[in-house]
C-alpha positions, 0 to 999 in steps of 0.5 A: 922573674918571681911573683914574690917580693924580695925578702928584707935582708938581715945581718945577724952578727953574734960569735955564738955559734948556736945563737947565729945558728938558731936565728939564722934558721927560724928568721930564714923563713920571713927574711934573706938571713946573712950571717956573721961570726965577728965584727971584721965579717960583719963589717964585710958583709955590711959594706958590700952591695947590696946592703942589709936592710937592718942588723942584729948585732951582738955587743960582746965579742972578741976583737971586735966588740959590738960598739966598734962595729956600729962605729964603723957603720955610721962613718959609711955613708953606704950603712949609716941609715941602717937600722942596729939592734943590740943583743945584749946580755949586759945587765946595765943601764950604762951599756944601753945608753952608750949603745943609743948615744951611738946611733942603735935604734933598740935592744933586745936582751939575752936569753933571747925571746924569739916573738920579741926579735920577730916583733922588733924587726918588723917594727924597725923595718917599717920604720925604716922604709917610712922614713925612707919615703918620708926622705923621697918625697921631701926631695920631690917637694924641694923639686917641686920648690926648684921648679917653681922658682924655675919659673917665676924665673921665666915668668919674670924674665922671659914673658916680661921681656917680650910684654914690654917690648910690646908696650915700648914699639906700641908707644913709639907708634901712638906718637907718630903722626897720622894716626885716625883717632880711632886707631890711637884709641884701638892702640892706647887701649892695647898698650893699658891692657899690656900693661895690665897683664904686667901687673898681674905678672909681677902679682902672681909671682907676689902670690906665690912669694906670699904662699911661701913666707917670702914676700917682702912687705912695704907698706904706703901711703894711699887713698883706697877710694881711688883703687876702689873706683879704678877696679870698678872702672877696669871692671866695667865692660864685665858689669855690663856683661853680666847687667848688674848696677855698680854702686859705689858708696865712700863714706869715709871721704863723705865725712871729709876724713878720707880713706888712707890706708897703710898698704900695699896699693897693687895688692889692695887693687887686686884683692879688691878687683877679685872680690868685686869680681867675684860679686858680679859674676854671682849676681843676677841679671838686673841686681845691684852690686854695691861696694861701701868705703867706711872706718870699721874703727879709729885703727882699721878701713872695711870694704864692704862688698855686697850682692843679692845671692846666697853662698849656699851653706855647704859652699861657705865653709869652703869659700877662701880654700884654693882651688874651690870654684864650685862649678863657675865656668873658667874659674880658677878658684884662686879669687877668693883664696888670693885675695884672702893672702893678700889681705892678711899679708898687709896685717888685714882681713876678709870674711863673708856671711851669706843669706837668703834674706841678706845676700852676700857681704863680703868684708875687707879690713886693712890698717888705717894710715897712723893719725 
């Protein structure tokens, strides 16, 4: 086997004699030179495997003139990508322009310079074989779209089947007799905690719909307050892990207004349960972490998360980017990204600012219920 690259292969199609002959010698140097006298033997040699990686071709010859024969081309599938220069010693615009309506890539003039045909092959070769890798890697991009939907398929349907079943046997066991009540608490909690993890499938699968422009929005009805002291509740076990202070200030339903929000209630309690989260395991032993319920204005509710702690400055630019954990252990690095999605999914927001002096604020703005 050679050590060299294969030569890019060449059609040069001109009826000159001395013409094919000139370009035929000085382009056998850089490229696998096949020569053509007329259009039928172009065609031939343009058809057959394997297939030239781009073509000279002149306009003006008997029979078969150079327009026929790139006519000819684009109709095989084979030889419709390949690049077609003309050669050309017309002098009008018009022929040019037919030449380009047709499919060439170029022209070059005759008397032929022979820098300017060296120049303009490898300019079109490159752009050929940009174009076909570009072509490449959007089918790698469309598999990787197939698979991605190949499983949220099986996420869907194979993983929640069996979750269900779980949750449907548990429940039948809960409502038979002799249980201790220790053990209906052990089961009740586990049934809670399955279905739980439904949620967070059927949320993961609404992540990825949001990341490609395909999530249905339809937002409700709801006091937010309610999600807030439900994500603190699921959460507490994790505060006393890390012994810190949850406090929780509804400021909203203090003024006896209420804090109803026009949204998607499961993604409002995911995207606060990573926040919230994300607050906590942040905080120091010993801190306080506060969420605070308030109108930012007559058309927005802001969730105010709030830790002792600095984002370090270069970390903060970073903070919403995927996949960016900045050394947490088990981190996924999807919190603060997905709960970013999903508020801006609900026409909301997030944003942060962090200090030494101030600690860590987090702000979630989400469209207040009409009047």
């Amino acid at each position: 086997m050679s050590a060299h690259p294969a030569k890019p292969r060449v059609l040069v199609v001109d009826d000159s004699p001395e013409t094919l002959e000139m370009l035929t010698t000085i382009l056998s140097e850089h490229y696998a030179v096949l020569p053509a006298r007329n259009g039928e033997n172009a065609l031939a040699k343009a058809l057959k495997p394997p297939h030239p990686e781009i073509i000279l071709l002149d306009i003006l010859m008997p029979d078969m003139d150079g327009f026929d024969v790139l006519r000819r081309l684009k109709r095989e599938e084979a030889t419709r990508e390949i690049p077609i220069i003309f050669l050309t010693a017309l002098p009008d615009q018009e022929s040019e322009l037919n030449g380009l309506n047709l499919g060439a890539v170029d022209y070059i003039r005759k008397p032929l310079s022979i820098p300017m045909v060296m120049a303009r092959l490898a300019i079109h070769l490159e752009l050929a074989r940009s174009r076909k890798e570009l072509a490449k890697r959007n089918e790698m991009l469309e598999e990787v779209v197939r698979l991605r939907d190949d499983i949220e398929r099986i996420t869907r349907h194979d993983m929640k089947g069996p979750l269900s079943a779980v949750i449907g046997f548990s429940e039948v066991v809960l409502e038979e007799a002799g249980l201790s009540e220790y053990h209906a608490d052990c089961l009740q909690r586990s049934i809670q905690a399955a279905n739980r993890m439904l949620e967070m499938i059927n949320r993961s699968m609404d992540l990825y719909k949001i990341e490609t422009g395909r999530y249905r929005y339809e937002p409700q009805s709801f006091d937010v307050s309610r999600v807030v002291n439900r994500v603190c509740h699921d959460l507490s076990a994790l505060v006393r892990s890390f012994h810190v202070v949850m406090v929780v200030d509804v400021v909203c339903c203090s003024s006896g207004e209420g804090c109803g929000l026009a949204a998607d209630q499961m993604l409002c309690y995911f995207l606060l349960a990573n926040l919230i989260k994300n607050a906590v395991e942040a905080s120091p032993a010993g801190a306080q972490v506060t969420v605070t319920l308030d109108f930012c204005d007559q058309a927005w509710v802001c969730i105010r998360i709030h830790n002792v702690g600095e984002v370090p400055l270069e970390m903060q630019e970073h903070f919403f980017e995927k996949y960016k954990t900045f050394g947490k252990e088990q981190g996924t690095g999807l919190g603060t990204y997905s709960a970013l999605l999903m508020a801006r999914a609900q026409g909301g927001d997030v944003r942060m600012q962090s200090s030494r002096e101030a600690g860590t604020m987090v702000v979630v703005s989400l469209p207040r219920v009409d009047g």
